[in-house]
N, C-alpha and C positions, 0 to 999 in steps of 0.2 A: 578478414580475408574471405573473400569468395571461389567459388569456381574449383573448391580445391581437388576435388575425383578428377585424375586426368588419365587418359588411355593413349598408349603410345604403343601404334605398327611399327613393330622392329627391332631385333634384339640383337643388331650388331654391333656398330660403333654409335652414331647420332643416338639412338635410343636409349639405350643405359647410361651415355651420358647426359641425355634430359633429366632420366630418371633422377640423378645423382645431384642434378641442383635442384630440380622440383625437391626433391624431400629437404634439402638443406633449409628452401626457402618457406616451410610450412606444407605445402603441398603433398599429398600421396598417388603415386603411380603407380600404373598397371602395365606390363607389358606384355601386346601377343606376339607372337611369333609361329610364322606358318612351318619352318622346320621341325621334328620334335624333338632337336636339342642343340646347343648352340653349334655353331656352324664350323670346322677347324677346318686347316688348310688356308688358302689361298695365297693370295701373294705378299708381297713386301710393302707395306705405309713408311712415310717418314713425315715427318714435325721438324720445322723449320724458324725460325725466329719468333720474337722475343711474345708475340701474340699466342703463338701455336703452345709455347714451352710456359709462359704463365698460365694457361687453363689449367694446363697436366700437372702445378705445382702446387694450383690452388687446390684442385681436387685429391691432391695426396698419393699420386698415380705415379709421380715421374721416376721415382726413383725403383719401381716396380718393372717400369718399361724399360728403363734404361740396364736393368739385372738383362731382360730379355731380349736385347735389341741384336740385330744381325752381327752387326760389328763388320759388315761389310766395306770391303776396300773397291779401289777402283775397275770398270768393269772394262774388257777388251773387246774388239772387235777381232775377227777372226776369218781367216779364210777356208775353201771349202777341205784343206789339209789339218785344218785344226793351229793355225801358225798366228799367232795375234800380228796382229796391222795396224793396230790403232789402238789407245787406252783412252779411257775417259775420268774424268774425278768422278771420287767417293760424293763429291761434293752435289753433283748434277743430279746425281739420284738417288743419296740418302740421308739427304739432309743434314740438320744435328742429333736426330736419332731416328733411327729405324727399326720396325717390329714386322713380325708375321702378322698379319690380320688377324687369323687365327687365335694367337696369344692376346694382343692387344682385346680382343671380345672376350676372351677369359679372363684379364684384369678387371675389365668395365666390370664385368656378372659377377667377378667375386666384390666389387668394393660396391655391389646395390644389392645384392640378392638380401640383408638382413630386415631391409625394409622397402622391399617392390615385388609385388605379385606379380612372378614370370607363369605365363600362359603357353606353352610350347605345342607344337602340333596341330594348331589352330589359325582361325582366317577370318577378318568380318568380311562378311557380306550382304551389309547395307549399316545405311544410317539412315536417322531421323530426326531432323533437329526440332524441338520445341524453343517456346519462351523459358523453359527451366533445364535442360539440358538437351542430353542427345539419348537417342535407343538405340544400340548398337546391335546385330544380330552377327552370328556366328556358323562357321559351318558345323562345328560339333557343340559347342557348350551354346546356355539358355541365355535368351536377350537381356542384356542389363544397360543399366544408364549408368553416364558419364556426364560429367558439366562440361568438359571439353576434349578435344581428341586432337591427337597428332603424330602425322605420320613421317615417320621416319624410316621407309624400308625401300629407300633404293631407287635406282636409276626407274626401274618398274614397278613403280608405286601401283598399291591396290586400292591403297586409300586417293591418292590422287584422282586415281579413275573414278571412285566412285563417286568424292564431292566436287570433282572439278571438271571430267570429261575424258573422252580416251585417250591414250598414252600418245597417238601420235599427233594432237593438238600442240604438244609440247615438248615432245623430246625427237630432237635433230640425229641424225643418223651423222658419222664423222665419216663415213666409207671404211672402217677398219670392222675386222670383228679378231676377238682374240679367245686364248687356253689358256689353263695355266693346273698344273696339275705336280703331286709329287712324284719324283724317283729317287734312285740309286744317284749317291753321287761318285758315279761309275769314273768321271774322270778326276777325279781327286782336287777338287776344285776348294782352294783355302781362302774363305771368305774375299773371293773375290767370284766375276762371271765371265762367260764368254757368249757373244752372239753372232751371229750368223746372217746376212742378208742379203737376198738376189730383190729382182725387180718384182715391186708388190707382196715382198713377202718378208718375215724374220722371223727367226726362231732361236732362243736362247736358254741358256743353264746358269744358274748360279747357287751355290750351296748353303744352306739353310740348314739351323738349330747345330752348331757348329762344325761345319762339315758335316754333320751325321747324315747329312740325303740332302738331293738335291730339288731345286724348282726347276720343270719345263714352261717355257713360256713360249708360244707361238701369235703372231701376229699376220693377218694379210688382208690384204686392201680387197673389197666389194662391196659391190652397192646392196641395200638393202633385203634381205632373205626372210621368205612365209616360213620360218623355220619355229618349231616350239619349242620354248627354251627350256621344257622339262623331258623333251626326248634325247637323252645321251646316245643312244645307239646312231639316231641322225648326223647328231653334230661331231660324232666322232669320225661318224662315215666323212660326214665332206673337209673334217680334217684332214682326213686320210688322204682324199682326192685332191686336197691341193699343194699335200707337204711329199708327197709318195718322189722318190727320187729329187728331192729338191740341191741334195748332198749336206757334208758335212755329217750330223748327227740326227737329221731330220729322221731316217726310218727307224734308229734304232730306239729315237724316244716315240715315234708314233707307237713300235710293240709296247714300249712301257707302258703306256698308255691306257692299254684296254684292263691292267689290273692295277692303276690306281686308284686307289680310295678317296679320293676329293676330285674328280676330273671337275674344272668350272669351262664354261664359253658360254660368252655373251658379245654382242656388240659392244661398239665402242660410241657412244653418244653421250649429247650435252642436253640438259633442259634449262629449258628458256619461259618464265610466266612473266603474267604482268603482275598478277598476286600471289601471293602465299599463301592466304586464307581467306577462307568463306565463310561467314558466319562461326559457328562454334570448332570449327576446323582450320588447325592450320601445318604447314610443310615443314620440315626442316633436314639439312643434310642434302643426299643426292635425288632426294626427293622432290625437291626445291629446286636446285640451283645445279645440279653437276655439272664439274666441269669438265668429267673426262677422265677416265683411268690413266689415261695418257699426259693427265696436267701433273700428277704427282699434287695436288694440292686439294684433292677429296676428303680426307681424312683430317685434316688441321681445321678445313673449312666447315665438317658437320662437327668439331668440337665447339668451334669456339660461337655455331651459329646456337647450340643446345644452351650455351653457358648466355647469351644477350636472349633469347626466349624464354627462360627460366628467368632472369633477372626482371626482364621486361614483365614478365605478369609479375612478380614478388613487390616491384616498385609500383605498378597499376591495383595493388590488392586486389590482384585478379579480375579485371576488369578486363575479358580477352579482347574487347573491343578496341581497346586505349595499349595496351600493351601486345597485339598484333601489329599494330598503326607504326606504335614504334620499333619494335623488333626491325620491320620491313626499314624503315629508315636509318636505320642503326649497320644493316648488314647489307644494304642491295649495291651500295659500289662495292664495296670489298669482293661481294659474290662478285662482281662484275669483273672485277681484276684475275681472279682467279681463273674468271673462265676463260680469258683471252692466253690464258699460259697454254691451255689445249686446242686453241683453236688451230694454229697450223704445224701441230705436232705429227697427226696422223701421216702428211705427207710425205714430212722427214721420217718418218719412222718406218714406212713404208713406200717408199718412193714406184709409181709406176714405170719407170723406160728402168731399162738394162746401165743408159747411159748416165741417169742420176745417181743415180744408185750406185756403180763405180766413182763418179764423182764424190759421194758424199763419203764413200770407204776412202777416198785418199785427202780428202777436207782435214776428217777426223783424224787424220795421220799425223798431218802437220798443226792440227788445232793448239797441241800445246805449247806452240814455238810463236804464235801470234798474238799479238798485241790483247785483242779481246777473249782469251783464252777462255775468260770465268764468265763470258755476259750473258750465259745461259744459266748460269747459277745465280750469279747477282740479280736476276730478271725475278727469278720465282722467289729469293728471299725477298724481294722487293715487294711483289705481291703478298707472299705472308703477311709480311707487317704490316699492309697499311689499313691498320685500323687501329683506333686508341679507344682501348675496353674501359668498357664504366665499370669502377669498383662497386658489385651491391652487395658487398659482406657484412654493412651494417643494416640491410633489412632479412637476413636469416632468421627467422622466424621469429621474425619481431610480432 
């Protein structure tokens, strides 16, 4: 086996789950991580058919996930007096299980930390690739080599930019941007949510770690913003400015707001390459391929792409050249499928006139009384599955 020093940007989901079959398969990983300590908070993932639920069972995870999982029931649509209008299935947005972010990145780091070098509070900032590996430089710690690198950290890859080109080469703006942050789950909300939506805009609740507090989640439609995604005081400003009298619960989670401990906002986009790798570098996760906070199929999708890029160099004995080649073959429809679940989410989720947007609150009213009640669920389990995983349990460290 060659190649085996691998460096992996990213210490949330995709990440620790490389790490996890990298070592399985012979290989030893490193991971940096620009926060200086794993990330808690965010929102809600779910895992969905028979692809997404055999990674989590191979890797010895599921029934760890499944202790922690929301246990979320169906979510309602609401008017601006707080009166449900409309209910949706459990099914449409939580899969066959669902976790915090949060939790689920505490799973990954405890079932890797006993043999993967986590680097936290750290960033490369460059590479260099030879015929014998890569030099990797750092904002805080000393340049070392690596045989190959992979990055896995997100829709705003650092690694992307640096071996591939800048971030808007490749990642699509959907017109949303969203929040999502914890409170009080002030309206006594039992594992179910409620959401809120005028023209261009949504803002919802739903309770989290068993009732014990709740998620705010804010959504609204604009085009592109010179905004820095490390200035909270900004982004909370033009939360402010576009949720301020919107009704319903909108201002009294905007106060919550300013003393939460995880406040997240980011866009809402998709990336789109023609490669995955360049030379000793290659993508995986949302770094790669995202399809959208809004597909609900980000999280299944950087597992199961960690679990065929692990396998794929284990069965290339590490040959990143021959097992890049096929990774890429093995996952680029599947990605593909994935991402057309988000492509015209944002609309619906968001609608601009007054007048959709009243349509789609009374759509949702009568949704469960229609013929195709479930083809919004049946859609996305359809995308989960369609890929049939190659068993490489017999080249574990062969």
């Amino acid at each position: 086996m060659k190649n085996t020093n691998v460096l992996i940007s990213g210490a949330s989901v995709a990440g620790p789950a490389l790490a996890y079959w990298l070592h399985r398969h012979g290989f030893t990983p490193t991971i940096v991580e620009r926060a200086p300590a794993l990330r808690e908070g965010g929102y809600a993932v779910d895992f969905r058919g028979e692809a997404h639920l055999s990674v989590l069972r191979r890797m010895g995870v599921l029934a760890d996930i499944e202790r922690a999982r929301t246990g979320m029931g169906s979510m309602s649509y609401v008017n601006s007096a707080g009166k449900p209008q409309a209910e949706l299935p459990a099914d449409l947005f939580s899969g066959d299980v669902e976790i915090l972010r949060g939790d689920l990145a505490r799973i990954l780091y405890d079932a890797t930390e006993d043999y993967t070098e986590y680097i936290f509070g750290d960033s490369i900032t460059s590479l260099a690739e030879d015929a014998q590996g890569v030099a990797v430089t750092f904002e805080r710690g000393a340049t070392r080599r690596f045989d190959l690198v992979i990055g896995a950290d997100g829709l705003h890859s650092n690694t992307r930019r640096l071996a591939f080109g800048p971030e808007e080469e490749f990642v699509k703006h959907l017109g949303v941007y969203c929040a999502i942050f914890t409170t009080a789950n002030h309206l006594g909300l039992d594992h179910t949510g409620h959401a809120y939506r005028t023209a261009g805009k949504l803002v919802a609740m739903y309770s989290a770690r068993h009732n014990a507090e709740a998620k705010a989640v804010f959504y609204f439609g604009s085009p592109a913003m010179d905004l820095d995604r490390h200035d909270v005081a900004r982004q909370q400003a033009v939360l402010t400015e576009q949720f301020t009298a919107n009704g319903w619960q909108s201002d009294r989670l905007l106060k919550d707001m300013r003393h939460a401990p995880d406040f997240y906002f980011d866009s809402v986009g998709q990336v789109h390459m023609d490669s995955w790798s360049r030379g000793r570098v290659a993508l995986i996760g949302d770094a790669a391929y995202c399809p959208s906070s809004l597909s609900g199929m980000g999280s299944g999708l950087a597992l199961v792409g960690a679990y065929v890029l692990a396998g794929e160099l284990a069965a290339a004995h590490g040959d990143h050249r021959v097992a890049f080649a096929r990774y890429e073959e093995e996952m680029r429809e599947y990605a593909r499928g994935c991402q057309k679940m988000g492509d015209g989410v944002a609309k619906l989720m968001v609608p601009e006139s007054r007048f959709l947007a009243a349509f789609l609150n009374r759509y949702y009213k009568i949704m469960p009384y229609l013929p195709g009640k479930n083809m919004a669920a049946n859609m996305a389990r359809k995308a989960a599955e369609n890929i049939t995983l190659r068993d490489y349990s017999d080249l574990a460290r062969r």
